[in-house]
C-alpha atoms as one frame of an Amber mdcrd trajectory, in Angstrom:
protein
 -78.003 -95.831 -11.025 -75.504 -92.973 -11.116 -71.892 -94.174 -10.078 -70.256
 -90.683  -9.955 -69.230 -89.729  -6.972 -69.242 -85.970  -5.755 -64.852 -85.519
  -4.694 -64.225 -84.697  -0.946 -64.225 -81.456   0.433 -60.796 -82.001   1.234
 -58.246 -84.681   0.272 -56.375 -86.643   3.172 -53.314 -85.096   1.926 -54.305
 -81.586   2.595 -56.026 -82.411   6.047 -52.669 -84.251   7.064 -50.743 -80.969
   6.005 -53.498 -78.655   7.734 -53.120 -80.748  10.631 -49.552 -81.141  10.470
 -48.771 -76.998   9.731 -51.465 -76.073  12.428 -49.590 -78.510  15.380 -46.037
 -77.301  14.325 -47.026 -73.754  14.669 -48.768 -74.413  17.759 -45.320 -75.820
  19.715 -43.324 -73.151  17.572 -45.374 -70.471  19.638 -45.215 -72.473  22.481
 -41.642 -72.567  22.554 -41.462 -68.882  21.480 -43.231 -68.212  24.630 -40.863
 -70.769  26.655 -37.944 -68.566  25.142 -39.221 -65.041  25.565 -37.983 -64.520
  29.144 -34.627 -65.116  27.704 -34.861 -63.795  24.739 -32.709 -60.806  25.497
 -30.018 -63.385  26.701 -30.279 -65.356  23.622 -30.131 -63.077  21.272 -26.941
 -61.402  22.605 -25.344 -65.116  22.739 -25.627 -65.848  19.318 -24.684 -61.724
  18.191 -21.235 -62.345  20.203 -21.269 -66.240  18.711 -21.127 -64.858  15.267
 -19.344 -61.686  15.516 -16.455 -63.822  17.027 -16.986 -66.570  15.015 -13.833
 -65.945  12.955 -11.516 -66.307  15.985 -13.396 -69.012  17.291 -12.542 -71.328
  14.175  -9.313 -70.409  13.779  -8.517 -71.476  17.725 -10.211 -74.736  16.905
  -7.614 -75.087  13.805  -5.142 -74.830  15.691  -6.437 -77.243  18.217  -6.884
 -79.843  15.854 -10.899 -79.783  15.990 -11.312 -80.195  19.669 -14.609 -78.079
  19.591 -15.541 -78.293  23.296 -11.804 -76.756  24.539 -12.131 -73.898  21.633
 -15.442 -73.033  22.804 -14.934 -73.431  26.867 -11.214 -71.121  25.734 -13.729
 -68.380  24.137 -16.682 -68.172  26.198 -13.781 -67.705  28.699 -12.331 -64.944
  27.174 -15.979 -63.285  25.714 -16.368 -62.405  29.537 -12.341 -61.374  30.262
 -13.122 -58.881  26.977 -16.187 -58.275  26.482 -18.752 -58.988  29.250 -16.405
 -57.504  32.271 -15.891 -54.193  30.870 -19.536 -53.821  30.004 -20.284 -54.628
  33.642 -17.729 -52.507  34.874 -18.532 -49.613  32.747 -22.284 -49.649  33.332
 -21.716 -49.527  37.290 -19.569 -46.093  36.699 -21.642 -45.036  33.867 -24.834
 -45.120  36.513 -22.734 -43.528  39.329 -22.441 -40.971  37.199 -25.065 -40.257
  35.739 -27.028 -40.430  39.456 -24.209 -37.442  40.269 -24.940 -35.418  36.749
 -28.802 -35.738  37.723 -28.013 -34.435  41.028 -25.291 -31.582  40.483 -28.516
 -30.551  37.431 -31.333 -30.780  40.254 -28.992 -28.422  43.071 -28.592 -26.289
  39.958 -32.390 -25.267  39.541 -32.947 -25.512  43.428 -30.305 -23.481  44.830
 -31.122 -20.666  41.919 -27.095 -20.858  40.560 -28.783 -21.850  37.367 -27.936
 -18.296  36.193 -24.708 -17.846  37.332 -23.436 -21.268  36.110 -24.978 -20.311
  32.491 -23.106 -17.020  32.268 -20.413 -18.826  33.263 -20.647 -21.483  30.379
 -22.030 -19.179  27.777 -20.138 -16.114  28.276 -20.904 -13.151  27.254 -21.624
 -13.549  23.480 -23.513 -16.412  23.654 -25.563 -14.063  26.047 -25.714 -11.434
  23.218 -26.973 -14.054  20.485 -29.472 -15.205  22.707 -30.958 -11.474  22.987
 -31.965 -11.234  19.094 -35.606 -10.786  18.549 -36.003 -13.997  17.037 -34.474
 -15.915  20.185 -35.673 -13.864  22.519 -39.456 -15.599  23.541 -37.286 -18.863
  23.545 -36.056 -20.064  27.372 -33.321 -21.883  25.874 -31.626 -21.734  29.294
 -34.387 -23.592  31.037 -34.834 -25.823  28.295 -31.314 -26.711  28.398 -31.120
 -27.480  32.406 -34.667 -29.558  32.119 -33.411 -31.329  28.787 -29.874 -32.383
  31.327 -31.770 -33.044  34.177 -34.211 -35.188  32.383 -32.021 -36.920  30.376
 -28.901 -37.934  33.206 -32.392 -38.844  35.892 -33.542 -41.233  33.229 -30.247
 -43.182  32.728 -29.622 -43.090  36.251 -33.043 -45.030  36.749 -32.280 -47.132
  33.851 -28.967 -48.012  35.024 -29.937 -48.260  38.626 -32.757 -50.361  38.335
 -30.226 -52.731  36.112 -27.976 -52.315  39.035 -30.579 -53.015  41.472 -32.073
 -56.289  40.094 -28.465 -58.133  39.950 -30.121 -61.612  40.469 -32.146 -61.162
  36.915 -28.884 -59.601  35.810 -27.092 -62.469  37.010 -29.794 -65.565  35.365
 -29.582 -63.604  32.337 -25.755 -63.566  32.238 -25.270 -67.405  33.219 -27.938
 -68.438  30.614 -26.010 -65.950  27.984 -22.624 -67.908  28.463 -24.401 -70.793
  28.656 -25.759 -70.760  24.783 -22.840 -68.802  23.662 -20.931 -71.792  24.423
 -23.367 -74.027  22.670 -23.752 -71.493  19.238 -19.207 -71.497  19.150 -19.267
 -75.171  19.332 -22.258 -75.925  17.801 -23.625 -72.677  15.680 -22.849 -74.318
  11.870 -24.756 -77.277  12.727 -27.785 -75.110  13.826 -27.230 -72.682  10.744
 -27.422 -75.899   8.460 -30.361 -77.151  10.377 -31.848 -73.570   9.754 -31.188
 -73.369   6.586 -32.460 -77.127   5.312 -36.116 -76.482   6.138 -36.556 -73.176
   4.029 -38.692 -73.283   0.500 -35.867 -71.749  -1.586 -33.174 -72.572  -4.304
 -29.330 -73.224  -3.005 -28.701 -69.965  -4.779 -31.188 -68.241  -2.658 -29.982
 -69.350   0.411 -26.725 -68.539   0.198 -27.610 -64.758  -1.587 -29.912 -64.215
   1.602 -27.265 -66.048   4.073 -24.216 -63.403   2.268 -26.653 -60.460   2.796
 -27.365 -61.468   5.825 -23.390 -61.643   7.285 -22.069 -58.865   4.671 -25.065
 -56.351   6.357 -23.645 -57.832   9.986 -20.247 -57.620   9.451 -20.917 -54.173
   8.315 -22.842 -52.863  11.057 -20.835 -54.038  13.975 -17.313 -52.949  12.424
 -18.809 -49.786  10.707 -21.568 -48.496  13.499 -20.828 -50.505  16.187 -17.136
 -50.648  17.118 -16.675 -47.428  15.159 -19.409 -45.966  17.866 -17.624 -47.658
  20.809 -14.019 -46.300  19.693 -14.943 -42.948  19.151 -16.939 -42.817  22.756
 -13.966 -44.633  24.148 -11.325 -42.129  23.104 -13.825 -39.172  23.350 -14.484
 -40.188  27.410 -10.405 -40.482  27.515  -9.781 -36.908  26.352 -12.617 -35.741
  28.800 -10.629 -37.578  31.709  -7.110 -36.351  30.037  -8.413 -32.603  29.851
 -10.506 -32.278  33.194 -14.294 -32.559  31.762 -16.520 -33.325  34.785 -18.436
 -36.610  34.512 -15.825 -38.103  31.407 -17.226 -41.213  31.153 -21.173 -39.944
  31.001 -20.081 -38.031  28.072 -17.798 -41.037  26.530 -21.374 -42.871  26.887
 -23.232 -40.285  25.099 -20.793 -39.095  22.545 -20.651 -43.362  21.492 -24.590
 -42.889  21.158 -24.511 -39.950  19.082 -21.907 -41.305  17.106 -24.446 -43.174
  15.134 -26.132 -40.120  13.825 -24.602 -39.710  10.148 -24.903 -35.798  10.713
 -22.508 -34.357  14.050 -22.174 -37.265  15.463 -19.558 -37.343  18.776 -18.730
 -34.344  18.206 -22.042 -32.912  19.315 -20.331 -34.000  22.421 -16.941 -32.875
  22.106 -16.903 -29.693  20.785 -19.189 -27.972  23.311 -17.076 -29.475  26.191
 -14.033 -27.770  24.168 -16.049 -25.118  24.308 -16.620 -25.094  27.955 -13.049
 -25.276  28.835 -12.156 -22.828  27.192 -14.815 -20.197  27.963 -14.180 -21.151
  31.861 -10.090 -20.223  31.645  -8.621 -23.391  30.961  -7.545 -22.171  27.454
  -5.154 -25.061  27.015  -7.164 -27.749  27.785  -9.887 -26.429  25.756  -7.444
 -26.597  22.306  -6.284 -29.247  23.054  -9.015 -31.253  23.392 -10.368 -29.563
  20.028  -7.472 -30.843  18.816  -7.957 -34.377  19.832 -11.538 -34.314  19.303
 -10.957 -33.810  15.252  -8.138 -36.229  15.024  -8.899 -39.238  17.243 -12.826
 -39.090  17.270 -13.787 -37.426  14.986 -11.726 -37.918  11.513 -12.067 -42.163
  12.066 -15.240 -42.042  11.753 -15.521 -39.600   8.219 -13.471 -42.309   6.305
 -13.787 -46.183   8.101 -17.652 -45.618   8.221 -17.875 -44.840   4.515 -15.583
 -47.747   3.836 -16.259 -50.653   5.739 -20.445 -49.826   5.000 -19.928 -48.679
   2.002 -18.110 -52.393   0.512 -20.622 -54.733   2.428 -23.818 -53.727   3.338
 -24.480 -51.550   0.639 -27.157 -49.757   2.273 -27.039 -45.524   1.141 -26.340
 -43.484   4.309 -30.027 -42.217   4.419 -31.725 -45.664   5.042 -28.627 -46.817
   7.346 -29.708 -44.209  10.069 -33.323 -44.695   9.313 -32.736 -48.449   9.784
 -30.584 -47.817  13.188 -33.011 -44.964  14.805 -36.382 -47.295  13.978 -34.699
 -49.919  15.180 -33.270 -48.653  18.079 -37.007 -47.525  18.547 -38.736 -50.652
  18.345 -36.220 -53.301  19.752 -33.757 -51.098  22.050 -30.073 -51.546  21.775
 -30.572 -54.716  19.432 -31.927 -52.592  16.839 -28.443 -51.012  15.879 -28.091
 -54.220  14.598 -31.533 -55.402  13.418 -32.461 -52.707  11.840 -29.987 -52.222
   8.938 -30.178 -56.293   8.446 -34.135 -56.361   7.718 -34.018 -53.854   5.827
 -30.768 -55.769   4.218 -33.188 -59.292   4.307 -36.045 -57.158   2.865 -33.744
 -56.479  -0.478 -33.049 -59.257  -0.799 -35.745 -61.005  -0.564 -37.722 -58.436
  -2.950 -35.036 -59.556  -5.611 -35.676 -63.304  -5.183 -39.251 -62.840  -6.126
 -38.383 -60.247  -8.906 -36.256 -62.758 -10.091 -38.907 -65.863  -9.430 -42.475
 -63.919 -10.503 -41.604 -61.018 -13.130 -42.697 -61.629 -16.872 -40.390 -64.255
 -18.406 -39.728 -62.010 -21.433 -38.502 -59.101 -18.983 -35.719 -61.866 -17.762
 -34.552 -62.045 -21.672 -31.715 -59.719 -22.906 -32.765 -57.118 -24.929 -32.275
 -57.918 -29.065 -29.203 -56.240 -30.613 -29.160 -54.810 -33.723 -26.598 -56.548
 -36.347
């Protein structure tokens, strides 16, 4: 009689860690899917949470650990700061943008599109439009559509945020909520984070570095940098008499993240404006501010502040921020240039884990 037996199919240990892997990613998608309504709200929580982070533990130094008063003190002051003048500044940025879209629509329907350009473009703008090459090109139409459709966009984009304030409002209540929770509680849920992945201590903290050098980088070199320059670029507008200042603050802080023009693709036409319509002085003048408080920042903090964390060359930096502004919004200025920080460094943690052994040995010097 034969005693050898044929071995299972599977062992008990791998059908308890099948079974075990296949019901913990079944509630991790189920809570993913509890979460995704508020995902938006989340996310934004724990980007303020960590960018303030800093301040946040040095208030609870000085109040002698008492966690719950340092958080309650900067939630508090997140919306005096931060949330409030967001709020305040989308409500005139859509005003505004609902009068651009309308003063652009009279334009083509009242027939003054003509008059108004001549007036803008003088005459030897005029001139250099009638070369031979230029001349098949409407770039007066396409100019007034591009406006048109561009301000009628925002303003339904704004609006509709506008509109829907009691989805505005959940959003904002469960946003303070968990920002309260990740100040008070965020280093206990990084730890917890960080305990359950497969790697080495020294991997974690390389990828946890990368991960806050990259952040660090992005919202003091892109971010704020974006915000100051359309901040002082929509000041000079109001200063000098540019219609609709703070639509064009708004866009010149967007087109500050191109590496290439940047606000002053903004500026420098509206110089150009005032000064081709009679207001000489205003239109120096605001050329004048235009190079040294918006523009001239930017070509040496950017270069600085990226160039000493992140690490990232200037070419993938503005891939990084356009794809990700493409695929997740206005949390891809931030998401983008930290995957693409995340994917480095993770390609280096399994060159370092999976290359040949004798490629890791120092090369043999000669005696």
């Amino acid at each position: 009689m034969n005693n050898y037996q044929t071995p299972p199919f599977i062992t008990r240990a791998q059908l308890f860690a099948l079974a075990f892997f296949a019901v913990l990613i079944f509630l991790g998608y189920q809570l993913a899917r509890i979460l995704a309504p508020f995902s938006s709200a989340l996310l934004w929580a724990a980007i303020l949470a960590l960018a303030l982070n800093p301040l946040y533990r040095k208030l609870a130094s000085l109040l002698r650990g008492r966690s719950n008063i340092a958080a309650v003190i900067m939630t508090l002051m997140t919306v005096l700061v931060v949330i409030g003048p967001v709020i305040a500044l989308l409500t005139v940025l859509a005003a505004q943008a609902v009068d651009l879209y309308q003063w652009a629509s009279g334009l083509v329907q009242s027939g003054k599109l003509a008059g108004e350009w001549s007036r803008f473009a003088g005459p030897m703008l005029d001139k250099a439009l009638s070369l031979p090459f230029l001349a098949e090109v409407d770039l007066k139409g396409m100019f007034i559509k591009s406006l048109s459709e561009y301000s009628s966009r925002m303003a339904s984009h704004l609006g509709g945020i506008l509109k829907n304030l009691l989805v505005l409002g959940v959003n904002l209540l469960i946003m303070l909520i968990a920002l309260f929770f990740f100040f008070r509680n965020g280093e206990a849920y990084y730890r917890a984070v960080t305990d359950i992945l497969p790697f080495t201590q020294d991997h974690k903290e390389t990828i946890a570095q990368k991960f806050l050098d990259t952040f660090s980088a992005v919202i003091n070199g892109v971010f704020l940098i974006a915000l100051l320059q359309g901040l002082m670029a929509g000041i000079g507008f109001a200063i000098f008499s540019v219609p609709f200042a703070v639509f064009w603050g708004f866009l010149a802080a967007v087109l500050a993240l191109l590496p290439f023009g940047g606000a002053a693709l903004v500026w420098v036409p509206a110089a150009i404006y005032l000064y081709l319509t009679g207001q000489t002085l205003q239109g120096i003048l605001l050329a004048v501010w235009g190079t040294l408080l918006v523009s001239l920042p930017d070509n040496f903090l950017k270069p600085l502040i990226i160039g000493r964390k992140a690490k990232i060359p200037s070419f993938f930096l503005f891939v990084a921020i356009l794809g990700g502004l493409q695929v997740y919004g206005a949390l891809g200025i931030l998401f983008g240039p930290v995957i693409v920080t995340l994917l480095a460094a993770f390609v280096q943690i399994y060159r370092d884990e999976y290359r040949d052994p004798q490629d890791r040995e120092p090369a043999s010097q000669e005696p």
